[in-house]
ZALO-997446 format. One record per atom (N, C-alpha, C): residue number from 1; y, z, x; atom name. Coordinates in Angstrom, 1 decimal, m for minus. Atoms other than C-alpha are relative to their C-alpha. Example, Ala and Ser with C-alpha at 12.3 -4.5 7.8 and 13.67 -1.06 7.14 Angstrom:
   seq        Y        Z        X   atom
     1     m1.2      0.0      0.9      N
     1     m4.5      7.8     12.3     CA
     1      1.2      0.0      0.9      C
     2     m1.1      0.0     m0.9      N
     2     m1.1      7.1     13.7     CA
     2      1.1      0.8     m0.8      C
***
This chain:
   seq        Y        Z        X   atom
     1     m0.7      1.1     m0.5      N
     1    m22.5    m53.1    m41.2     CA
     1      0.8      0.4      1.2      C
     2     m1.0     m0.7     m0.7      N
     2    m21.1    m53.0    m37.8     CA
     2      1.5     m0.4     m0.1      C
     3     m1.9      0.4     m0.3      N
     3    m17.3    m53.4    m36.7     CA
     3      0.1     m1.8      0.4      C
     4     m0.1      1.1     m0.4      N
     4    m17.8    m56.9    m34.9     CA
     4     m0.6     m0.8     m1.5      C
     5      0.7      0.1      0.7      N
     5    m19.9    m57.7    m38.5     CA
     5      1.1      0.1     m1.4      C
     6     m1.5     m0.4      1.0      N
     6    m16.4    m56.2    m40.6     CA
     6      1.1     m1.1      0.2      C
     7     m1.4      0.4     m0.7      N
     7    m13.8    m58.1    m38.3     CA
     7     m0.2     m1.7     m0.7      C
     8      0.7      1.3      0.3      N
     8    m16.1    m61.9    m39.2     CA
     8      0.2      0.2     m1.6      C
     9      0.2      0.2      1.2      N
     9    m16.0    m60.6    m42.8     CA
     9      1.7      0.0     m0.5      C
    10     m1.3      0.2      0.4      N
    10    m12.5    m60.1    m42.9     CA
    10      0.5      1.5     m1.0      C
    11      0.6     m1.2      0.3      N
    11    m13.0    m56.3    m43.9     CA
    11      1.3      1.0      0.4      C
    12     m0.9     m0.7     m0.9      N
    12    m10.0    m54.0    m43.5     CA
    12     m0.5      1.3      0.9      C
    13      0.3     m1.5     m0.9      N
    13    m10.4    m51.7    m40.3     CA
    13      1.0      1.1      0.1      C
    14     m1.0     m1.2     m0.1      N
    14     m7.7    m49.0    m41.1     CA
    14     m1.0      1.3      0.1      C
    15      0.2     m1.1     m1.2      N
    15     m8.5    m45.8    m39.1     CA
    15     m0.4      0.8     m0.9      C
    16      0.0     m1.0      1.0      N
    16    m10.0    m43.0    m41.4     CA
    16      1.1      1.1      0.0      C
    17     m1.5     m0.5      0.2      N
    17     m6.9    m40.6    m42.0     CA
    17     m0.1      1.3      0.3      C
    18      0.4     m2.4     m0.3      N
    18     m8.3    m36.8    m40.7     CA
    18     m0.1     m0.7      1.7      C
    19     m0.4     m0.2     m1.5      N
    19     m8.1    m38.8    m36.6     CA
    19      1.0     m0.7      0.1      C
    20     m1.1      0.8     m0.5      N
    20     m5.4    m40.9    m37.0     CA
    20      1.2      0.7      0.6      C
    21     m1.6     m0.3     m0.6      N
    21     m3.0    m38.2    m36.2     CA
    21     m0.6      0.4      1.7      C
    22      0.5     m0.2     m1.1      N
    22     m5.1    m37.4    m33.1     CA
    22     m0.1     m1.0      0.9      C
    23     m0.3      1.3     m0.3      N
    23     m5.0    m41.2    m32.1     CA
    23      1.4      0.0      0.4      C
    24     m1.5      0.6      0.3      N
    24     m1.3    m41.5    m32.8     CA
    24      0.3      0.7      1.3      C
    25     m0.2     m1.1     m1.1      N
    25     m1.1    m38.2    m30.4     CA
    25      0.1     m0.3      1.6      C
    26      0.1      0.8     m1.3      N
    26     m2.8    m39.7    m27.2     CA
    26      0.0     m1.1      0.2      C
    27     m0.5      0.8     m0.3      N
    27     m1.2    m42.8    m27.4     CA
    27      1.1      0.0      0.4      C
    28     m1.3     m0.3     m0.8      N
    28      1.8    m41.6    m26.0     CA
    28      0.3      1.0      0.7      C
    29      0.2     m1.2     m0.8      N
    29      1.7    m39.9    m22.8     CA
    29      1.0      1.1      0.0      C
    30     m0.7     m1.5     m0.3      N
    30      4.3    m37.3    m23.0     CA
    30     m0.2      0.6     m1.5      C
    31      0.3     m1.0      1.3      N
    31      3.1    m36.1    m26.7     CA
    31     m1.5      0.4      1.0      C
    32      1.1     m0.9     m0.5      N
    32     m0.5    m36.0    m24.9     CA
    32      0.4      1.7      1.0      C
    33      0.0     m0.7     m0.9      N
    33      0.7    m34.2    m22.2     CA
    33      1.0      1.6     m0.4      C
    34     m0.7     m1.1      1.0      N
    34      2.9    m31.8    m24.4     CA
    34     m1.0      0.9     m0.4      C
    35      1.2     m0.8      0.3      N
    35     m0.1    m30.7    m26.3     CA
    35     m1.0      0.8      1.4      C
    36      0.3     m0.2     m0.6      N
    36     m1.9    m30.1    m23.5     CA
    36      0.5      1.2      0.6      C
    37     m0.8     m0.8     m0.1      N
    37      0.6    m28.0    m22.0     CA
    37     m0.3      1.2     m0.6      C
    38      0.1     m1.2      0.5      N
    38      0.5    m26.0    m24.7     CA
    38     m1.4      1.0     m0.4      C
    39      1.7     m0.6     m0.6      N
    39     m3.1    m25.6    m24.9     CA
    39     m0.3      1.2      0.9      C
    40      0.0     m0.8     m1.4      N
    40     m3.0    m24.1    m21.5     CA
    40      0.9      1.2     m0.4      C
    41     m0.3     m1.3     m0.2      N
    41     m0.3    m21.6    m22.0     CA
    41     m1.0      0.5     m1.1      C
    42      0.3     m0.8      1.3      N
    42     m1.9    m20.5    m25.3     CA
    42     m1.3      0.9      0.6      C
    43      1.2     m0.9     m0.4      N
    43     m5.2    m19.7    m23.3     CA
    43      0.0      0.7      1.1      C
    44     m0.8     m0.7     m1.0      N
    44     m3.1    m18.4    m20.0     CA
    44      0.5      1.2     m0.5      C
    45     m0.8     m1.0      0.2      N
    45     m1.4    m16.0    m22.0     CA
    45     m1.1      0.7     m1.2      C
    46      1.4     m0.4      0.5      N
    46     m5.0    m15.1    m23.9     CA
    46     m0.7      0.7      0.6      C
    47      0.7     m0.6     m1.3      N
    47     m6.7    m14.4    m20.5     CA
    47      0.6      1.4      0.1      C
    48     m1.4     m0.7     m0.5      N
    48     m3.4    m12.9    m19.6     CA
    48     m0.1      1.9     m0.7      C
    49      0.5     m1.4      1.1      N
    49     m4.1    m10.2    m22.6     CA
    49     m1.3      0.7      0.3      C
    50      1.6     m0.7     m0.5      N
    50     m8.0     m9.8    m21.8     CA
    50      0.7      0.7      1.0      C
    51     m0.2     m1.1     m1.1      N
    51     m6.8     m8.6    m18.3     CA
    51      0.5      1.0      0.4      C
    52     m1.1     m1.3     m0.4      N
    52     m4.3     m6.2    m19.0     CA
    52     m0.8      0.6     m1.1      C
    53      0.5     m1.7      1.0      N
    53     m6.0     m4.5    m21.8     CA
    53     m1.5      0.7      0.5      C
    54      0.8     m1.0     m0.8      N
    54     m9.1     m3.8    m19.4     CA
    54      0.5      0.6      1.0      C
    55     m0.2     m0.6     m0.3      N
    55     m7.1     m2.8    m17.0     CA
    55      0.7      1.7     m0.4      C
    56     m0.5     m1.2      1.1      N
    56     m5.5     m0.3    m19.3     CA
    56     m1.4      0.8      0.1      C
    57      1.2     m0.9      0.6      N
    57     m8.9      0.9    m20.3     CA
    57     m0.3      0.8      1.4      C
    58      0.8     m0.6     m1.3      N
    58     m9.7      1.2    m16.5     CA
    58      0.6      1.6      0.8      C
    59     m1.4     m1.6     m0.9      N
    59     m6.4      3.5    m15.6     CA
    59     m0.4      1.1     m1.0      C
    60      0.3     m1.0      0.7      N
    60     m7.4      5.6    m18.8     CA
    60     m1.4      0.8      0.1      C
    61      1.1     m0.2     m0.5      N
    61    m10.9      5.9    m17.6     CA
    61      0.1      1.0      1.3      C
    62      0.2     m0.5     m1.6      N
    62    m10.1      6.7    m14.1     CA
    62      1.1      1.5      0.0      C
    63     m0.7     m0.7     m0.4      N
    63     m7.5      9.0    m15.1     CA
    63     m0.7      1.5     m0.6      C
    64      0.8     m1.3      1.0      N
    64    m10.0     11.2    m17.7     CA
    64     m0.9      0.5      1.3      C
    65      0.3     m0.2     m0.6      N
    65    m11.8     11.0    m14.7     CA
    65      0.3      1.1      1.6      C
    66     m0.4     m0.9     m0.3      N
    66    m10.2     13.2    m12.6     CA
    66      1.1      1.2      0.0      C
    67     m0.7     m1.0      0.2      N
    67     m8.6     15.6    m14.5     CA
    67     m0.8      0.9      0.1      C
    68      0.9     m1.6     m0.2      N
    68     m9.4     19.4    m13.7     CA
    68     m0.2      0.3     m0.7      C
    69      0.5     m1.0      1.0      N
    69    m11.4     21.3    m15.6     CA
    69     m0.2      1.3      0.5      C
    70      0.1     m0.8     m0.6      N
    70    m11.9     24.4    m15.2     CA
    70     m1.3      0.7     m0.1      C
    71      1.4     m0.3      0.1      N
    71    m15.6     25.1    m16.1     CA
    71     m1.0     m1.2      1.2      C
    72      0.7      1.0     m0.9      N
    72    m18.2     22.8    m13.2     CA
    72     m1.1     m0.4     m1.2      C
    73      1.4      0.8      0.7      N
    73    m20.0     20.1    m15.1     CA
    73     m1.3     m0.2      0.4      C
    74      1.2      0.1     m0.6      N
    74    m23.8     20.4    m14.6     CA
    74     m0.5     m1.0     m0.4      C
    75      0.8      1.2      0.2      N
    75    m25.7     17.2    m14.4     CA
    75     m1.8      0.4     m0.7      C
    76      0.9     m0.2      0.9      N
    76    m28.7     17.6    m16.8     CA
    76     m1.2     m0.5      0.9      C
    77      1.4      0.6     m0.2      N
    77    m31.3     15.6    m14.6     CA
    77      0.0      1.1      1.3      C
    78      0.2     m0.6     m1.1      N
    78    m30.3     17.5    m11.0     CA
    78      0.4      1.9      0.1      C
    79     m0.4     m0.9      0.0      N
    79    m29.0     20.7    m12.1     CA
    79      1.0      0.5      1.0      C
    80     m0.9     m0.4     m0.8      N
    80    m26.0     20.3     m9.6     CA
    80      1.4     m0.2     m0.9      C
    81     m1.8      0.9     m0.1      N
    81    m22.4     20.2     m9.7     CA
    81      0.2     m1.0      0.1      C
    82      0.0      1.3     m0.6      N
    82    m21.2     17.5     m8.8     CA
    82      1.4      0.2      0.9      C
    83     m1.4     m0.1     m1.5      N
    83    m18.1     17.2     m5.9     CA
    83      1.2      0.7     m0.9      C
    84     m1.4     m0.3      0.4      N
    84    m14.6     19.0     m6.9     CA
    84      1.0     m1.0      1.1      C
    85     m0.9      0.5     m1.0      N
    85    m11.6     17.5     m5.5     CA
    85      0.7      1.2      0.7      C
    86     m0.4     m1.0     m0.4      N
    86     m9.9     19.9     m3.4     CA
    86      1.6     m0.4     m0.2      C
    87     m1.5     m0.3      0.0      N
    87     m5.9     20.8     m3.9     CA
    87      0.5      1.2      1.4      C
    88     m0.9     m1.4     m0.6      N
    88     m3.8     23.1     m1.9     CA
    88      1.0      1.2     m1.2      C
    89     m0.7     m0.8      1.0      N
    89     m2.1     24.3     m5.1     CA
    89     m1.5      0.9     m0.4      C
    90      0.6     m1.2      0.6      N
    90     m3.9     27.3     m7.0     CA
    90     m0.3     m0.6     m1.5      C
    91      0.5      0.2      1.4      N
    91     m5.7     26.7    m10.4     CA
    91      0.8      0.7     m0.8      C
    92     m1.1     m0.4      1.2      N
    92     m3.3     27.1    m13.2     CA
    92     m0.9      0.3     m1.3      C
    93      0.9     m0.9      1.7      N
    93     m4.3     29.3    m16.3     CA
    93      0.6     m1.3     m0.7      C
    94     m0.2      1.0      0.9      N
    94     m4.2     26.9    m19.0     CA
    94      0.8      1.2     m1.3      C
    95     m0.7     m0.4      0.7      N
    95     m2.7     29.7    m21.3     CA
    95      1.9     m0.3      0.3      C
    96     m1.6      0.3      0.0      N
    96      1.0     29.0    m22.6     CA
    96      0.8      1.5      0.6      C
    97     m0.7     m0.7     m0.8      N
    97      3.6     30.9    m20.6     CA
    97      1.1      0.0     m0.6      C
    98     m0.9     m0.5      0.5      N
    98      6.6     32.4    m22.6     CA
    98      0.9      0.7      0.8      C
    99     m1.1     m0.5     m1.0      N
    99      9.8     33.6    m21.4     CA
    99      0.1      1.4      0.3      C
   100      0.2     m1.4      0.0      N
   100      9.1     36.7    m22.4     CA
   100     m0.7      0.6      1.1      C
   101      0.8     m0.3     m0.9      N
   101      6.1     37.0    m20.1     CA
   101      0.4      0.1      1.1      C
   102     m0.6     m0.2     m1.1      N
   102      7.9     36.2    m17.4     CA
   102      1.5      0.7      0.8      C
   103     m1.2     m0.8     m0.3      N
   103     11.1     38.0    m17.8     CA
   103     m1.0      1.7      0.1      C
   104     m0.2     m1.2     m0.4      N
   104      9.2     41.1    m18.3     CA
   104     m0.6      0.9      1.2      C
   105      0.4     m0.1     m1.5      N
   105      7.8     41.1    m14.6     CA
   105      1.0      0.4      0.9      C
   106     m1.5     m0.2     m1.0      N
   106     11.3     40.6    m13.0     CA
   106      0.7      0.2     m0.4      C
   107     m1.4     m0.3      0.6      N
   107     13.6     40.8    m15.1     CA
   107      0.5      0.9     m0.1      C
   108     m1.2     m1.6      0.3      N
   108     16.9     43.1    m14.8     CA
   108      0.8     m0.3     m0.5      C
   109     m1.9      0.3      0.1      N
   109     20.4     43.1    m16.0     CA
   109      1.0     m0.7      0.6      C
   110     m0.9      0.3     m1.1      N
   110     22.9     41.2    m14.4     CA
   110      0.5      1.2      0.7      C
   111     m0.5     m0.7     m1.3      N
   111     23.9     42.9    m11.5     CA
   111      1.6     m0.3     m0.4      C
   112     m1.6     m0.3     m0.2      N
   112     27.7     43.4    m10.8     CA
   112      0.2     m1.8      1.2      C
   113      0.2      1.1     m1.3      N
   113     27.2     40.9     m7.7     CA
   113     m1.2     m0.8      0.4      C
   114      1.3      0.5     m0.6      N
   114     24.5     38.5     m8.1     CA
   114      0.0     m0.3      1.3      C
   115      0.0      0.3     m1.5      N
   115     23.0     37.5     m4.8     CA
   115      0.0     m1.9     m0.7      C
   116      0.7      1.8      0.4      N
   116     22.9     33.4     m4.5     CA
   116     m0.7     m0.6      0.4      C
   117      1.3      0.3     m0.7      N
   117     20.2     32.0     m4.7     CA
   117     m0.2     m1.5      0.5      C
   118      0.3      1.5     m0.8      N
   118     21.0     28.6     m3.6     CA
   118     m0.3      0.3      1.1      C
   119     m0.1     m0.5     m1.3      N
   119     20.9     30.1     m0.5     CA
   119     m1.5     m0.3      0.6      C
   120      1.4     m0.1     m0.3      N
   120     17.2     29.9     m0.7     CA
   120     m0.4     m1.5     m0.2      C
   121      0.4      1.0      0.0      N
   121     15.9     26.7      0.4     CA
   121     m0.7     m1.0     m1.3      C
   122      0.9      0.3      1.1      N
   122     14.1     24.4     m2.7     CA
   122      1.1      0.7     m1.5      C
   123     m1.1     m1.0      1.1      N
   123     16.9     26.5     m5.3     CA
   123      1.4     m0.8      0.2      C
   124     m1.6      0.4      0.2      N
   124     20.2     24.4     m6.4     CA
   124      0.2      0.6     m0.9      C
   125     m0.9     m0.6      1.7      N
   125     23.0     25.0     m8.9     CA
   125     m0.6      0.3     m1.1      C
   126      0.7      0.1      0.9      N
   126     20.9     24.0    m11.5     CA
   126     m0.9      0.6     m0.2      C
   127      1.2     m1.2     m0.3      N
   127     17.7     26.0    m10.7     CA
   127      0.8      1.3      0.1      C
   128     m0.2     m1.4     m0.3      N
   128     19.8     28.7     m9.8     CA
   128      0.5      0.8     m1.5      C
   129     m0.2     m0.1      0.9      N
   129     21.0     28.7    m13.4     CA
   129     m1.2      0.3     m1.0      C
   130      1.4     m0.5      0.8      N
   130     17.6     28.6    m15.0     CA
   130     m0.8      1.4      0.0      C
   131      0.4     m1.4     m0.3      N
   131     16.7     31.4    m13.1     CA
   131      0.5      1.3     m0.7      C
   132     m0.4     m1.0      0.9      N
   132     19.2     33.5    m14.3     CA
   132     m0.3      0.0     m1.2      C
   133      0.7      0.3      1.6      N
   133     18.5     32.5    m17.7     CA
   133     m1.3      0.3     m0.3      C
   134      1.3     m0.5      0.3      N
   134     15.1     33.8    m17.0     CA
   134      0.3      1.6      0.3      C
   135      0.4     m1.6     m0.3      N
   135     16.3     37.3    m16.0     CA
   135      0.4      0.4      1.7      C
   136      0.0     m0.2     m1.2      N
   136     16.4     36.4    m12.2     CA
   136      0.9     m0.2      0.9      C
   137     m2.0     m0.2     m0.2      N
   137     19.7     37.5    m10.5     CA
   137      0.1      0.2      1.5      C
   138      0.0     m1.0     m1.5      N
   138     18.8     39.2     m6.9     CA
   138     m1.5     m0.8      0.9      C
   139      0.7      0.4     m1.1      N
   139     16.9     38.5     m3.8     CA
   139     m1.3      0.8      0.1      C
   140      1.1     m1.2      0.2      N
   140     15.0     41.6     m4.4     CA
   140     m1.1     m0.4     m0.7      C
   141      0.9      0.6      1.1      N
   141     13.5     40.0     m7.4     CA
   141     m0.7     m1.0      0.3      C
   142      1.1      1.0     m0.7      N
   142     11.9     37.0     m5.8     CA
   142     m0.7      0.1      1.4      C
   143      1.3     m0.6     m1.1      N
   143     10.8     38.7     m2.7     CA
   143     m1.1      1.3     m0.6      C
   144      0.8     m1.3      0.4      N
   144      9.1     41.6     m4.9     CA
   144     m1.3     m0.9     m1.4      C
   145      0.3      0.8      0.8      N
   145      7.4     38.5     m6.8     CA
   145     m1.6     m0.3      0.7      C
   146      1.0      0.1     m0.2      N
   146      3.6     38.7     m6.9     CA
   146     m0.8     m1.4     m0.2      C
   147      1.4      1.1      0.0      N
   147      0.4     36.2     m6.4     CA
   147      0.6     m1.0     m2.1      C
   148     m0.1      0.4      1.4      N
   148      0.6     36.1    m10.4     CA
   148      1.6     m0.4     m0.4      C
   149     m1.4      0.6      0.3      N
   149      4.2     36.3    m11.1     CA
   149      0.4     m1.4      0.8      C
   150      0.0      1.0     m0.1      N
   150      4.4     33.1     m9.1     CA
   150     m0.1     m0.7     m0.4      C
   151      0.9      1.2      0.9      N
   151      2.0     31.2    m10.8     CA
   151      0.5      0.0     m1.2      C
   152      0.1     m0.2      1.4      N
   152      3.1     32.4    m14.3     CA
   152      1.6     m0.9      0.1      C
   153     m1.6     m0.2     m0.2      N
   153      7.3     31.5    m12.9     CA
   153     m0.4     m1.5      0.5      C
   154     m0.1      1.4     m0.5      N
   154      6.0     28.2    m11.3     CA
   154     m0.4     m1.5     m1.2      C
   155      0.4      0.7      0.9      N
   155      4.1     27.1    m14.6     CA
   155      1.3     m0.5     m0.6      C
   156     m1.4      0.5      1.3      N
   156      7.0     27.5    m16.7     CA
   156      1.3     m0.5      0.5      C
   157     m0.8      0.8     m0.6      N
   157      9.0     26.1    m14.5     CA
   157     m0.4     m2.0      0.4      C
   158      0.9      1.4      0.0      N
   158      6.4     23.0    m14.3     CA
   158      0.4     m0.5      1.5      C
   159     m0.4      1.0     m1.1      N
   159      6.8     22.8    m10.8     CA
   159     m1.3     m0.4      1.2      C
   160      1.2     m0.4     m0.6      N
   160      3.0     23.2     m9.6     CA
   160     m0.1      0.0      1.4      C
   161     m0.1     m0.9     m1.4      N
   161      2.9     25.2     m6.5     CA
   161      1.3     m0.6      0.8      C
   162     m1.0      0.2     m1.2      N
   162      6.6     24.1     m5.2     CA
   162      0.6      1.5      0.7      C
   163     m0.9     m1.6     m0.6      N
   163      7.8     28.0     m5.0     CA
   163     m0.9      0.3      1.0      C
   164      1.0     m0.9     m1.4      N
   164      4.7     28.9     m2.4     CA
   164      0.7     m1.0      1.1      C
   165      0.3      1.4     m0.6      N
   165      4.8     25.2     m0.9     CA
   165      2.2      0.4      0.9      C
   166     m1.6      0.1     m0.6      N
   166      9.4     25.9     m0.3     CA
   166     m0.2      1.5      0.8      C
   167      0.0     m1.5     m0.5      N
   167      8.6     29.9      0.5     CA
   167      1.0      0.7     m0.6      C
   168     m1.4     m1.3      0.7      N
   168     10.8     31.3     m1.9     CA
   168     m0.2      1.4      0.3      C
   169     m0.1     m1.1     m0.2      N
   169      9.5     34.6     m1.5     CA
   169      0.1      0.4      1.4      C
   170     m0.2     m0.3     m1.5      N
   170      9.1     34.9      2.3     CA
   170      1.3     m0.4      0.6      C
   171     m2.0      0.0     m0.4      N
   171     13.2     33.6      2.2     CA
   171      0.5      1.1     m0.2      C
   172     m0.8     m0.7      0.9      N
   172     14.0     36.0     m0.2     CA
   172      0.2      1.3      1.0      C
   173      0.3     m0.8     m1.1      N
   173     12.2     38.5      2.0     CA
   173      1.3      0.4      1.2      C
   174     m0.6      0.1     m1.3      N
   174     14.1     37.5      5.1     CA
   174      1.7      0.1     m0.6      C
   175     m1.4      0.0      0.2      N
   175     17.6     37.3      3.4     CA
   175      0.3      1.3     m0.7      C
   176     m0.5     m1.3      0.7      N
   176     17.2     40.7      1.5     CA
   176      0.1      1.1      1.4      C
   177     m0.1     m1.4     m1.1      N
   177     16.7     42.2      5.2     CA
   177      1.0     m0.5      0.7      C
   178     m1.6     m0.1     m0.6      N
   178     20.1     40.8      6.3     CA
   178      0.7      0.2     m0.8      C
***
């Protein structure tokens, strides 16, 4: 039976009850436009999530991607390397570096009269206090400071290559000969 065939019969046309609330909804434009609304953010701020968690993936990718290794990866089909990036810093031993290690290179007694080593460019208060706390009191000591003792003094200090990069030793040098 159609609707114009219900309306002649005298037939109640009440609305089936699972769209009436969807009816009721977009008959009044600011409830439509409400929903709507929120529609949008819901799928703005959905995208919103897709985009940042690939770019996440991309920074974590890119960053596994050039970390140093210290063995050269051989490509299985060309039997090449493949490119290194070049640094100016020195390849850092991956072994842990103890205080011990490094006090027992330089390290002396306090002196009567430390020298100061703010004096030395790249070296404040603060540094200059760590130092001693490592043993290192005199000018003698960081100009008589080898290739290795650098590296081993720069690790544990986490400052990767700043002591070559400031010249602590070629100051120390120059201030132990005045």
């Amino acid at each position: 039976m159609s609707t114009s065939e219900q309306i002649r019969a005298g037939d109640d046309l009440t609305m089936p009850q699972e769209i009436a609330g969807v009816v009721n909804l977009l008959a009044h434009p600011l409830a439509g436009m409400s929903a709507a609304t929120a529609v949008g953010f819901a799928m703005a701020s959905h995208g919103f999530g897709l985009w940042l968690g690939a770019m996440t993936g991309v920074a974590e990718a890119s960053g596994k991607l050039f970390q140093q290794t210290d063995a050269p990866v051989v490509s299985p089909k060309t039997k090449r390397s493949p490119l290194k990036l070049v640094t100016s810093q020195p390849a850092r031993s991956r072994e842990p570096v103890s205080k011990a290690a490094v006090r027992e290179k330089v390290a002396i007694t306090k002196p009567d009269v430390p020298d100061d080593l703010k004096v030395i460019s790249g070296i404040g208060p603060k540094l200059e206090k760590v130092l001693n706390g490592l043993g290192i009191w005199t000018y003698a000591q960081i100009s008589g400071l080898s290739d290795t003792d650098v590296a081993r003094l720069d690790e544990k200090l986490g400052f990767s290559g700043r002591i070559g990069r400031d010249g602590w030793v070629e100051q120390a040098k120059a201030l132990q000969r005045s």
